[in-house]
N, C-alpha and C positions, 0 to 999 in steps of 0.2 A: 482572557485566555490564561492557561494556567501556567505558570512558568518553566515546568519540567518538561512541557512539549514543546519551549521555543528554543530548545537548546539547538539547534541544530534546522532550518530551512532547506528542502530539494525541489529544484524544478524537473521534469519529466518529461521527456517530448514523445506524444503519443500520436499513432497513428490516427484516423477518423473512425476506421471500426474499432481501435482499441479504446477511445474515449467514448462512443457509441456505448460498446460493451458497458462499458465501468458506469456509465450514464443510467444506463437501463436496468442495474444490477443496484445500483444506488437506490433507481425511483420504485425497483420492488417490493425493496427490503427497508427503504426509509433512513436509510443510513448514511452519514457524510462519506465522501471519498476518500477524505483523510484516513477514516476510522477504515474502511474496507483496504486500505493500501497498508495501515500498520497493522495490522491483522493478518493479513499476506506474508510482508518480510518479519516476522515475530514467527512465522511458519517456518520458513526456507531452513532447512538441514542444516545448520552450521559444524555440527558435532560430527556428522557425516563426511561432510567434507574439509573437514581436519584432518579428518583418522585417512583421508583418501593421499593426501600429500604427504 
């Protein structure tokens, strides 16, 4: 593993459809859930919700 993604471990407690989801979205697209989950929060508005507070 490479060292710059072990800085930091999160566990996540999902529902059954939300891991369903991530499951089915994973075996579409062929892609680990790691990579679809930092992909997500690299998304989320931060800039937005600075300027909001």
């Amino acid at each position: 593993m490479n060292k710059k993604w072990a800085a930091k471990r999160l566990t996540i407690n999902l529902t059954s459809s939300e891991a369903e989801k991530l499951e089915k979205y994973c075996s579409m697209t062929g892609r680990p859930a790691t990579d679809v989950i930092r992909e997500l929060i690299r998304s989320l508005p931060i800039q937005e919700v600075q300027n909001a507070n």
